[in-house]
C-alpha positions as CSV (number, residue, x, y, z in Angstrom):
1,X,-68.2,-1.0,12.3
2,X,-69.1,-4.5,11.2
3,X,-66.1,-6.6,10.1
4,X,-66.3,-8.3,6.8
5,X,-63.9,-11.3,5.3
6,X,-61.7,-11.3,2.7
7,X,-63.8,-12.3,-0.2
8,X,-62.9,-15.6,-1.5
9,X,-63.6,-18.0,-4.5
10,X,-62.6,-20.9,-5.2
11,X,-59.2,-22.1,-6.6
12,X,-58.0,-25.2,-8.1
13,X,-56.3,-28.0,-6.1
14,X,-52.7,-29.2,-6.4
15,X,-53.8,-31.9,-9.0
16,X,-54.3,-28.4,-11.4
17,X,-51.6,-27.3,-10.8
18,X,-48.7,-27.1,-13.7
19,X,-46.0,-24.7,-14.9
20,X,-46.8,-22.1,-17.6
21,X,-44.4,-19.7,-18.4
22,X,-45.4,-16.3,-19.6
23,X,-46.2,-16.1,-23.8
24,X,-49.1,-13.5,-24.2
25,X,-52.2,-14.8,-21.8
26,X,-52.8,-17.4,-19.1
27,X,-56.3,-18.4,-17.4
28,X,-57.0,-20.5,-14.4
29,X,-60.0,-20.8,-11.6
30,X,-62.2,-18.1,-11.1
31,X,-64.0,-16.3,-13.4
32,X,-61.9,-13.2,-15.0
33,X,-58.5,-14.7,-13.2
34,X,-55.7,-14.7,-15.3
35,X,-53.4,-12.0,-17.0
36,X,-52.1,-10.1,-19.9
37,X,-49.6,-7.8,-21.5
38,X,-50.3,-4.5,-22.5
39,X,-47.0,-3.8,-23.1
40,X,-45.5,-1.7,-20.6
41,X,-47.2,-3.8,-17.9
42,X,-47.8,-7.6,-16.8
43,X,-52.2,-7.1,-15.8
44,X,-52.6,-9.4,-12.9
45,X,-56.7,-10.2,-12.3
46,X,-57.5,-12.3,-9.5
47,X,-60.7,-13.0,-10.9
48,X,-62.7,-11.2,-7.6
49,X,-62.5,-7.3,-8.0
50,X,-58.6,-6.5,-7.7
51,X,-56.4,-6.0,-11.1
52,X,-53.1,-5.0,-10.6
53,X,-50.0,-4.3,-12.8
54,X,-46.6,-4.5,-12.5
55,X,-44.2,-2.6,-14.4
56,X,-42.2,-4.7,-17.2
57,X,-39.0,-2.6,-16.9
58,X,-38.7,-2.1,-13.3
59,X,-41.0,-4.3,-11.0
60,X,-42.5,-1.3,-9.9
61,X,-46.6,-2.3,-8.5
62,X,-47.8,0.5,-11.3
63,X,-51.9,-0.2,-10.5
64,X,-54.5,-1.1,-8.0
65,X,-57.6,-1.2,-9.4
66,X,-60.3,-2.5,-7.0
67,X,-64.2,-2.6,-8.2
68,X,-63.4,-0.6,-10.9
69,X,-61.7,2.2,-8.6
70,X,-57.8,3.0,-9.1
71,X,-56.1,3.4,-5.1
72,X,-51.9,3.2,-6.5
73,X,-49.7,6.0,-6.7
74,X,-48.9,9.6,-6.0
75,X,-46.3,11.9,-6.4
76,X,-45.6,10.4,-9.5
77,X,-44.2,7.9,-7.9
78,X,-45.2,3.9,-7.5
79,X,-45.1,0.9,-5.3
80,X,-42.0,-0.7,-4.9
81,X,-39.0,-2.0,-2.9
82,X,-36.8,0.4,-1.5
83,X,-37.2,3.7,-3.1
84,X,-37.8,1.8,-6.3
85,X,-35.4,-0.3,-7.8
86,X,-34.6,0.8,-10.8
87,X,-33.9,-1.2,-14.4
88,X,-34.4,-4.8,-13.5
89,X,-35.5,-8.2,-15.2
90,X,-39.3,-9.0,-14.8
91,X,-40.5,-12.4,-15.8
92,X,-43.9,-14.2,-15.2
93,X,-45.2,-18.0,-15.0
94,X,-48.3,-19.4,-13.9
95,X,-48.0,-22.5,-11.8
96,X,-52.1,-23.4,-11.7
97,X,-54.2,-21.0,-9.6
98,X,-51.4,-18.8,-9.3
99,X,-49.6,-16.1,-10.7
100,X,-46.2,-15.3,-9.9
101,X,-44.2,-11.9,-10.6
102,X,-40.2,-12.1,-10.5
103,X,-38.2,-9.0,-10.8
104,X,-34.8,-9.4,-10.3
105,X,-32.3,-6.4,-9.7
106,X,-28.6,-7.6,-9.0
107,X,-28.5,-9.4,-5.8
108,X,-31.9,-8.5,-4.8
109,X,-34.8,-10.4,-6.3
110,X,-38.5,-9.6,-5.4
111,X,-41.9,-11.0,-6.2
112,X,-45.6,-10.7,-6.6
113,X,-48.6,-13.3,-6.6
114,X,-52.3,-13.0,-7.7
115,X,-54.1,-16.2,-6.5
116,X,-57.5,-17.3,-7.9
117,X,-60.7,-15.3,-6.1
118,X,-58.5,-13.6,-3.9
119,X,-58.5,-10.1,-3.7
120,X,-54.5,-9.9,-2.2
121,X,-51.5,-9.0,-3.7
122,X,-48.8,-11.6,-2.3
123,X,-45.1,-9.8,-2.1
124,X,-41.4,-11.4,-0.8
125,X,-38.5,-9.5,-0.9
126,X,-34.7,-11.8,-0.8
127,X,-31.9,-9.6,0.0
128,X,-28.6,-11.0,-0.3
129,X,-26.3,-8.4,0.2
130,X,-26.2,-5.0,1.8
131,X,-26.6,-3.0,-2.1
132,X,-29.5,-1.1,-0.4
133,X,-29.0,-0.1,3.1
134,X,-32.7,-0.2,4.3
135,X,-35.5,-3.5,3.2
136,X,-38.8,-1.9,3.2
137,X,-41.6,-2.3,0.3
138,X,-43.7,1.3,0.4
139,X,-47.4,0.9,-1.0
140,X,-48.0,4.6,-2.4
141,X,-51.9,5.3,-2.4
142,X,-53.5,7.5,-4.2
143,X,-54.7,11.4,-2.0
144,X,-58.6,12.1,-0.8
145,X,-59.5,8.1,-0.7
146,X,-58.8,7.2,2.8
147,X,-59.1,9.4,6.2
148,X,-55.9,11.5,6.6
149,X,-56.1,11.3,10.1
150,X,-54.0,9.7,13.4
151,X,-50.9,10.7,14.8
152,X,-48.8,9.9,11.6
153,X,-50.9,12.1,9.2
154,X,-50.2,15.3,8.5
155,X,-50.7,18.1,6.3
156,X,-47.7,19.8,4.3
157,X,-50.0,22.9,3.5
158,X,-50.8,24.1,7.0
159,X,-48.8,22.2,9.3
160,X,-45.2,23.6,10.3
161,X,-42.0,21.4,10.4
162,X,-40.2,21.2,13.7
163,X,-37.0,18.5,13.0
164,X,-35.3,16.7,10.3
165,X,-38.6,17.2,7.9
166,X,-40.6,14.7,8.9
167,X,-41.7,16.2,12.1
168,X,-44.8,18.4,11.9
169,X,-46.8,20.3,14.6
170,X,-50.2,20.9,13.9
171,X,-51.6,24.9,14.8
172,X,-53.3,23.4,17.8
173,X,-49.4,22.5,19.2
174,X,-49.7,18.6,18.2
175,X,-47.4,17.1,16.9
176,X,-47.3,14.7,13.7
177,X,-44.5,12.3,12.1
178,X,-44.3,9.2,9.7
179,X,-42.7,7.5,12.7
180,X,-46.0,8.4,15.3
181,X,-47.5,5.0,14.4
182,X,-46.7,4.1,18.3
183,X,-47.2,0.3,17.7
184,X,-44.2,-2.6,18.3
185,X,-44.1,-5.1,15.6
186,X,-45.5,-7.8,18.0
187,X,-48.8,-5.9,18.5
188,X,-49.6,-6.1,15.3
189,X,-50.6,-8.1,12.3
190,X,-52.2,-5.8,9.4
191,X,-52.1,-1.4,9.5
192,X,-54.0,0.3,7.1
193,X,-57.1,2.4,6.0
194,X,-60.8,2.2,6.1
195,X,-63.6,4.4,4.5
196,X,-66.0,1.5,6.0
197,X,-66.8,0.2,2.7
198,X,-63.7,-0.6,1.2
199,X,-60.5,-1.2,3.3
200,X,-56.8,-1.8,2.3
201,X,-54.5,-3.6,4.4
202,X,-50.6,-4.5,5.1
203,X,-50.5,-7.8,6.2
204,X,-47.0,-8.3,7.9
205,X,-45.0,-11.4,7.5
206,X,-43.2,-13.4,9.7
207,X,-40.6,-10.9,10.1
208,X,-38.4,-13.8,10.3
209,X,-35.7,-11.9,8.7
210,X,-36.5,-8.5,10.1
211,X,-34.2,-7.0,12.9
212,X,-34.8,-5.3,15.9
213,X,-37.2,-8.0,17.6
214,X,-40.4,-8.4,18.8
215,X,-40.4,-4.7,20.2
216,X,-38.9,-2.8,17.6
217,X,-40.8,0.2,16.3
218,X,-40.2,1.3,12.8
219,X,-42.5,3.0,10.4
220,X,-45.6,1.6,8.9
221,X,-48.0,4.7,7.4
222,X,-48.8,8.0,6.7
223,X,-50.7,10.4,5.3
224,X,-50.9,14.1,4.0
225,X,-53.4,15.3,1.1
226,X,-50.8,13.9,-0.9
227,X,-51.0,10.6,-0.8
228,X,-50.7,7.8,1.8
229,X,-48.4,5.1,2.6
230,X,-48.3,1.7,4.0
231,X,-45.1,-0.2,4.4
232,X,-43.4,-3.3,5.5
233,X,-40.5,-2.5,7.0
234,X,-37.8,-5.6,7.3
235,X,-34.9,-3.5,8.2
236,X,-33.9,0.5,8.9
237,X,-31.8,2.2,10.6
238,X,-33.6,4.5,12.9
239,X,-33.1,3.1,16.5
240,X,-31.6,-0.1,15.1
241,X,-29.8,-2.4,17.7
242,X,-29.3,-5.3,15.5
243,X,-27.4,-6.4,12.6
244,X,-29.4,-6.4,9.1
245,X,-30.8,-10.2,7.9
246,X,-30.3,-11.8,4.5
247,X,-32.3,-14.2,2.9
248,X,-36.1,-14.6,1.4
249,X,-38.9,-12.7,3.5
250,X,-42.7,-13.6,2.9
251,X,-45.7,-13.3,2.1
252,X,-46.6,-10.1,3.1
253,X,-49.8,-8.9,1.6
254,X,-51.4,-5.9,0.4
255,X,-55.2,-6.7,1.2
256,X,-58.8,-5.4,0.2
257,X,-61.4,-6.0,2.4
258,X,-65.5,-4.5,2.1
259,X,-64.1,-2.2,5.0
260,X,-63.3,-4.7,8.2
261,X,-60.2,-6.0,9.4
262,X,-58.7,-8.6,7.1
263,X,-59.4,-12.6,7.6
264,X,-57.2,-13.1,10.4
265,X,-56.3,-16.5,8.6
266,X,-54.0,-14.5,6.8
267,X,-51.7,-12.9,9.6
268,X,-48.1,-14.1,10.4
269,X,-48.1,-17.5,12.1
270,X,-51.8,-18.5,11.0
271,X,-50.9,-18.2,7.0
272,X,-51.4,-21.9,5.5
273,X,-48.6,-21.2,2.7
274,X,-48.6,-24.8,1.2
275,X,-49.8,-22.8,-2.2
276,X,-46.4,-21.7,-2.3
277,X,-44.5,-25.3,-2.4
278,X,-44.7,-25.5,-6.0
279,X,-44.1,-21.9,-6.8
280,X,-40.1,-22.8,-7.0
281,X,-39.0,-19.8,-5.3
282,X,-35.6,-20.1,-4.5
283,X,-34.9,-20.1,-0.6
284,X,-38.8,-20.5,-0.3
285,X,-38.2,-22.7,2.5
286,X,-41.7,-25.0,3.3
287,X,-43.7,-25.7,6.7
288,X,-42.1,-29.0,6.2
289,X,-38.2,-27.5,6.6
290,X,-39.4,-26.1,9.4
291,X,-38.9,-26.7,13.1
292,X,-41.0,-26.0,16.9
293,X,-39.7,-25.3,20.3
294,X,-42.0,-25.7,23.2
295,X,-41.8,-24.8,26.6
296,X,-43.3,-26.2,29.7
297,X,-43.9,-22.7,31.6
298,X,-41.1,-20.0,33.4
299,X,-40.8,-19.5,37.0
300,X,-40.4,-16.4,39.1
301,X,-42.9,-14.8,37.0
302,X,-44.5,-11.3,38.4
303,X,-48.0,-11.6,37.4
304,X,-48.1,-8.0,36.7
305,X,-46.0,-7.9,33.8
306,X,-46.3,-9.6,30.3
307,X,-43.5,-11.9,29.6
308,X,-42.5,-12.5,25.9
309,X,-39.8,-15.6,24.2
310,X,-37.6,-14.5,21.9
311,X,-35.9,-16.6,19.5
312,X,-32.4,-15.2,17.5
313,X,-29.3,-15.5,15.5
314,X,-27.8,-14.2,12.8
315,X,-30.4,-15.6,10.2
316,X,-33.5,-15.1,11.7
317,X,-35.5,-14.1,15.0
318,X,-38.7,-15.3,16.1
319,X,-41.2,-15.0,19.3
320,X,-44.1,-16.0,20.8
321,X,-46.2,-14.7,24.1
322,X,-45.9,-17.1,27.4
323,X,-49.1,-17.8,28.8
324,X,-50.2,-15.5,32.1
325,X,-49.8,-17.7,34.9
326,X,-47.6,-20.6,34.0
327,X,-45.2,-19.2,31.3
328,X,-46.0,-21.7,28.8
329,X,-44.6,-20.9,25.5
330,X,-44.7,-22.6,22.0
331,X,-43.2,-21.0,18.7
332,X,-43.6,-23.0,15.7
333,X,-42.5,-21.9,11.9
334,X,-39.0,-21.7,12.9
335,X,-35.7,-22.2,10.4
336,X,-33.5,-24.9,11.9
337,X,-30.7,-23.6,13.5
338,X,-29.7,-22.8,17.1
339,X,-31.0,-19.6,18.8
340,X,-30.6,-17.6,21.7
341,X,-33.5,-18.3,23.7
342,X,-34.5,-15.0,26.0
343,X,-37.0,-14.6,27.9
344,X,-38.2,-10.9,28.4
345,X,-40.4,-9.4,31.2
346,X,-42.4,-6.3,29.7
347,X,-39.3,-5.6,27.3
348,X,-36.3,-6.7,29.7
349,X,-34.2,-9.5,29.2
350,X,-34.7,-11.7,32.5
351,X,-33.2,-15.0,31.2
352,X,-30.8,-16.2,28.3
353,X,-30.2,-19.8,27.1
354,X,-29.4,-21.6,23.9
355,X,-32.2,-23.7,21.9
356,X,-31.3,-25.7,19.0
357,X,-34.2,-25.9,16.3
358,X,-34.7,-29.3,13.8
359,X,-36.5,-29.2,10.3
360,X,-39.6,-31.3,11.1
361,X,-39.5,-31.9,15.1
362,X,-40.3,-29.7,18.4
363,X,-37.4,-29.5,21.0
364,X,-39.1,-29.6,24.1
365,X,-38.0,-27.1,27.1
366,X,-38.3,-27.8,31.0
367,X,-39.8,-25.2,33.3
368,X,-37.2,-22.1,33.4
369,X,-36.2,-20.5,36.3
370,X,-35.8,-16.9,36.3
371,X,-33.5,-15.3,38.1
372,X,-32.3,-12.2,36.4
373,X,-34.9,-9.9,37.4
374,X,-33.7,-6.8,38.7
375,X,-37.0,-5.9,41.1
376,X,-36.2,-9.3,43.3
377,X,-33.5,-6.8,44.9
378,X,-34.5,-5.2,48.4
379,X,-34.8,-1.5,47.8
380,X,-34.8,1.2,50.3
381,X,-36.5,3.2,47.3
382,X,-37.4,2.4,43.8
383,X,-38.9,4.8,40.8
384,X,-40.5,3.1,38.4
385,X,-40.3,-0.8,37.7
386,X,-37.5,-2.7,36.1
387,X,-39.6,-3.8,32.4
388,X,-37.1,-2.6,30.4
389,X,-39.4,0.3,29.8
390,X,-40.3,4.2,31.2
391,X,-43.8,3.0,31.7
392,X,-45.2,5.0,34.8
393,X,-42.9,7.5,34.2
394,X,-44.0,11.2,33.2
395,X,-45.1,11.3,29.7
396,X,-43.9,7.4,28.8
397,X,-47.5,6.6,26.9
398,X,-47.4,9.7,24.4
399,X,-43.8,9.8,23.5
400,X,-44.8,6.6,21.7
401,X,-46.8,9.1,19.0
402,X,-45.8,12.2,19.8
403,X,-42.7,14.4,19.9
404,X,-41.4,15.5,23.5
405,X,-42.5,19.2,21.9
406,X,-46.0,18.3,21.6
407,X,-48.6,20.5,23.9
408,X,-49.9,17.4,25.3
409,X,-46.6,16.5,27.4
410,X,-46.7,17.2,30.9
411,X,-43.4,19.8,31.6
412,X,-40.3,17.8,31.8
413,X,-38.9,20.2,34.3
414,X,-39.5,20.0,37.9
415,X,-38.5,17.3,40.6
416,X,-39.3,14.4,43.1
417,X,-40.0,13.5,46.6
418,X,-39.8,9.8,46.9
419,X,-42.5,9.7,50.0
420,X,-45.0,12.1,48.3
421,X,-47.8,11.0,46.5
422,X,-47.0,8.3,42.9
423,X,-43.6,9.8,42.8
424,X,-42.8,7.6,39.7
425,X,-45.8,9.9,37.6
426,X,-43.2,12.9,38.7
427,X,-40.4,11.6,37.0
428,X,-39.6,12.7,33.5
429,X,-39.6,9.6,31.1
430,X,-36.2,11.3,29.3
431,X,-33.5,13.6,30.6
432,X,-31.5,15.8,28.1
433,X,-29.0,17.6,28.9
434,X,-29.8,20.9,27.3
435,X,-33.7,20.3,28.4
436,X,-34.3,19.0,31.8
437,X,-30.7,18.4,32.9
438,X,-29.9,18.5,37.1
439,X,-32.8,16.6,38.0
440,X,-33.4,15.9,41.7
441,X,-34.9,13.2,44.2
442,X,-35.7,13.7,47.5
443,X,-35.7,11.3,50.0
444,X,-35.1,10.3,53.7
445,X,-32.9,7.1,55.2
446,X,-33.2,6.1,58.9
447,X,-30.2,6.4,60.8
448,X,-29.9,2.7,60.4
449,X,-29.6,3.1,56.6
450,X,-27.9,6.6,56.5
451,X,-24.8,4.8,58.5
452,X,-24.5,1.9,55.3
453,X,-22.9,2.3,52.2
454,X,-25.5,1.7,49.4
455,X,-25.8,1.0,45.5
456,X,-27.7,3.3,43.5
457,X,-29.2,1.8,40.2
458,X,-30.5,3.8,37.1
459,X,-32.0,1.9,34.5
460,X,-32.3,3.1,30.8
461,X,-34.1,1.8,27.7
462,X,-31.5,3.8,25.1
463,X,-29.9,6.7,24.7
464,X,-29.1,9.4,22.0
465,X,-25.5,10.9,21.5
466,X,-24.2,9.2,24.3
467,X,-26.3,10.5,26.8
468,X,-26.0,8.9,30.1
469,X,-26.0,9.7,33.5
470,X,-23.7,11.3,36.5
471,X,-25.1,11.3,40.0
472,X,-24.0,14.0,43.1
473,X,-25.6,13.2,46.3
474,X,-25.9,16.4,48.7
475,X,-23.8,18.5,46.6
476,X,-20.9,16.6,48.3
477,X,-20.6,12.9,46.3
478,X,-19.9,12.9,42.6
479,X,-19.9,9.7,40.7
480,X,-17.2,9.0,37.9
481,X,-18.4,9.6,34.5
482,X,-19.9,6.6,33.7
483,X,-19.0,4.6,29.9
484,X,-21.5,4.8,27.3
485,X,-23.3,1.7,26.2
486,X,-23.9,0.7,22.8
487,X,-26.9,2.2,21.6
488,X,-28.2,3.1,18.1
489,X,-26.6,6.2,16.5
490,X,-29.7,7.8,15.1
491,X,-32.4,9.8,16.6
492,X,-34.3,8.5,19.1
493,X,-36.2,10.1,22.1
494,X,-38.0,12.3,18.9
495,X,-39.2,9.7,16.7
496,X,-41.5,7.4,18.3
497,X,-39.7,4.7,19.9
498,X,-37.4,4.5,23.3
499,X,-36.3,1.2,22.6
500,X,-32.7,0.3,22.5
501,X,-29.9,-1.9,24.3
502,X,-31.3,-2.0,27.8
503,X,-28.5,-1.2,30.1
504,X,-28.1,-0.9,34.0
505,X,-26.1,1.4,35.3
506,X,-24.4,1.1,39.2
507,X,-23.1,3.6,41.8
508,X,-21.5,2.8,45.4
509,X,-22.2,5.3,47.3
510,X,-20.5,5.9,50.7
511,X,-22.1,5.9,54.1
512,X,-20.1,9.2,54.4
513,X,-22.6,11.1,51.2
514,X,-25.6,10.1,53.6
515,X,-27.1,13.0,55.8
516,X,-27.5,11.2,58.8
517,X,-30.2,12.8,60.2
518,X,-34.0,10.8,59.9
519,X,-35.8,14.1,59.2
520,X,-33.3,16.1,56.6
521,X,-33.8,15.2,53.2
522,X,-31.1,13.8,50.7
523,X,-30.6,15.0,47.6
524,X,-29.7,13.0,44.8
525,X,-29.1,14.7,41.4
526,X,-29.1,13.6,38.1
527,X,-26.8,14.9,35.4
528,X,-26.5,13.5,32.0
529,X,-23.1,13.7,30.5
530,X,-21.8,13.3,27.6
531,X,-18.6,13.9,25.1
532,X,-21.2,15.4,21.8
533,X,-23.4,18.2,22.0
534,X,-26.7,19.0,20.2
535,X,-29.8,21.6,21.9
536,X,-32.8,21.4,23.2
537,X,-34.9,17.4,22.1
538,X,-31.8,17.0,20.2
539,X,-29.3,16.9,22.5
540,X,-27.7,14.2,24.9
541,X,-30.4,12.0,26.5
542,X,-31.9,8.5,27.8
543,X,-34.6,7.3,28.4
544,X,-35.0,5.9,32.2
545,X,-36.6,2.2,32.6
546,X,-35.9,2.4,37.0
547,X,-34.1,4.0,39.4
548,X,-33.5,2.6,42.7
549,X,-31.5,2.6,46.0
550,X,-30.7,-1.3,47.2
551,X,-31.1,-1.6,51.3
């Protein structure tokens, strides 16, 4: 499919540009740009195809008309913030080649801008408070236009429910789920729909006041022949590990397209938002409040992994990719402050420092040494690799759009010889308790290493109700019950993501568990424990990132 631009006009300089607050009409720029009243509604035309409305009364996005054809709402239901605000203030202005939207609803104030020839509907949220528990805004699109198809589509006719309603297995045993989109918020920069002539995109934003990092999966479509949805999602709680962010949070964009991929000009980090200086939104804070850090590369790297700096306090988080081979790093757009500056292999932290970040300069970094990798340790064995994932594991890849029910997962029964054949592909990604609990490695020591005492590592990525695990070697060692970590309290090994607190968990076991001779196998077995209790997907569980024996 070719890939088209956003189509673009032209719009009036800065010199144009002057306040106008809202009386009946206002006109700037392209041909047919401007807006109107019709009473329940403010009309927005961007003077290139799109018209939309926003409701007077509640700030509610009430119309997407685009060439003529209407794509909003279904259900009865509209676009909006939250689950809909609700009775709330709604004032316009024009500041030149702009059109700005303000609905205010107590603490919470939200906005919309048309801008000349620009077929894009510009959206910030600013939360102050927690009022609403959640920061999302939900684009509701109207049934039978787009492709109701991907692993979170589903139909509510046919398909059957399988947990907490918003799992669905197909009749061919697949499963479906709002959460299936399988993406991490740095791997992406627009979602959305395409008939090949007309697409419509979510453009993220920064995420600058997001939470949950550059990893974090949250929701961000679906479909059914009711309608579709595409969201930006700022905070939630489902497999949440950090605290939620106040404060102003945009652009985002809803964008049409002639069926390609929007202009890329338009993702987070490449957006030129100098337009929005004279806007006067409060807490709209300019490239020129802005700061840059800039690193000179990492060493210790292993050049099979991806390496990621993040950026994060309590107002905002940021991160950028280091470069393959050096580990230079630069992230630019940043709110002065001073951050904790980790560095991440795959998803594991591997290195922490403090950064401070100045309006208007770029703190430069020195090479950093890493040293908190996990996989520089000698191992007599290792399953899997220390990345702060279960990649390589059994069924890792799917579980990112797919429920652990779903009759494309490999069993998660069965066990592992550590000198067969890939052993790591035998292991089970997860381990439940009520599922696939007692599992067992195999394994041999030499007499040499069967007369040491060793330490037995078990990595995990999160865990649900506690879940963690207990080890018995040759049904003669037990380990204590280890303590939980922290990890989010909602579902989690069912809904898409495995992300959580990384944690490592140690055991010393004595040269007296070890069978000492070469040829007999040992037997180490996996229990998870755990103080609640659930059944079958839905009880106690992790998610495994490594497991290894240290020399």
């Amino acid at each position: 499919m070719r890939s088209h631009p956003v189509r673009r006009r032209t719009v009036l300089g800065a010199a144009a540009a002057g306040a106008l607050v809202a009386t009946a009409t206002g006109t700037a720029g392209a041909a047919g740009f401007g807006w109107s009243d019709d009473g329940a509604n403010y009309v927005l035309d961007t003077g290139a195809g799109l018209v939309f409305k926003v409701s007077k009364t509640t700030g509610d996005l009430t119309s997407l008309v685009y060439k003529g054809r209407e794509y909003e709402g279904y259900g009865g239901k509209h676009s909006h913030v939250e689950s809909g605000l609700g009775a709330s203030t709604v004032t316009l202005r024009q500041v030149g080649a702009t059109i700005l939207v303000t609905v205010v609803h107590g603490t919470l104030r939200h906005y919309y801008a048309a801008r000349s020839g620009l077929n894009n509907v510009y959206l910030w949220t600013d939360k102050a408070d927690t009022s609403f528990t959640a920061t999302r805004f939900i684009a509701r699109l109207k049934p039978g236009v787009f492709p109701n198809e991907g692993p979170d589509s589903w139909v509510e006719g046919a398909d059957t429910v399988i947990e907490a309603g918003d799992v669905w297995r197909r009749a061919d045993g697949q499963t479906r789920s709002k959460h299936y989109s399988g993406v991490r918020v740095i791997d992406y920069d627009h979602i959305g729909y395409t008939t090949g002539t007309v697409g419509l995109w979510m453009v993220r934003s920064n995420h600058e006041k997001a939470s949950g990092g550059p990893f974090y999966r949250s929701l961000l479509r679906h479909s059914n022949e009711l309608g579709v949805g595409l969201y930006e999602i700022l905070h939630y709680n489902q497999s949440q590990t950090e605290a939620m962010r106040f404060g102003l949070q945009g652009p985002y964009l809803l964008a049409f397209t002639d069926g390609g991929a929007p202009d890329p000009a338009l993702s987070a980090g490449r957006h030129d938002t100098r337009w929005v200086d004279p806007l006067g939104i409060p807490n709209w804070v300019g490239a020129a409040g802005r700061g840059r850090v800039a690193g000179v590369g990492l060493r210790n790297m292993d050049p099979a992994h991806p390496y990621t700096i993040g950026f994060a306090n309590a107002d905002a988080q940021y991160w950028t990719r280091a470069t393959a081979g050096t580990g230079a790093y630069s992230c630019a757009g940043m709110l002065p402050g001073t951050y904790t500056l980790t560095v991440y292999k795959g998803e594991l932290a591997v290195h922490t420092a403090t950064v401070t970040v100045t309006a208007g300069a770029a703190t430069a970094l020195h090479t950093i040494t890493l040293t908190g990798d996990p996989s520089t340790a000698p191992a007599v064995w290792r399953l899997g690799d220390w990345d702060g994932t279960p990649a390589g594991f059994k069924n890792a890849q799917l579980m990112t759009y797919a429920h652990p029910a779903d009759v494309r997962a490999a069993g998660w029964t069965g066990n592992v010889v550590v000198d067969g054949a890939n052993p790591s592909a035998a292991v089970p990604c997860y381990l439940w308790k009520d599922v696939n609990d007692g599992f067992l490695v195999y394994f041999r020591l030499t007499a040499a290493q069967a007369a040491a005492a060793h330490t037995l590592r078990i990595g995990v990525t999160t865990a649900f109700l506690n879940g963690r695990p207990q080890v018995t070697v040759n049904d003669t060692w037990v380990s204590a019950i280890p303590s939980p970590p922290t990890q989010p309290a909602t579902r989690s090994l069912t809904n898409g993501s495995y992300r959580g607190n990384n944690h490592t968990f140690t055991y010393s076991v004595p040269a007296s568990a070890w069978r000492t001779d070469p040829a007999q196998y040992n037997v180490l077995r996996l229990n998870i424990v755990s103080g609640s209790t659930g059944t079958g997907f839905l009880s106690p569980g992790t998610a495994l990132d490594c497991v290894d024996l240290l020399v």
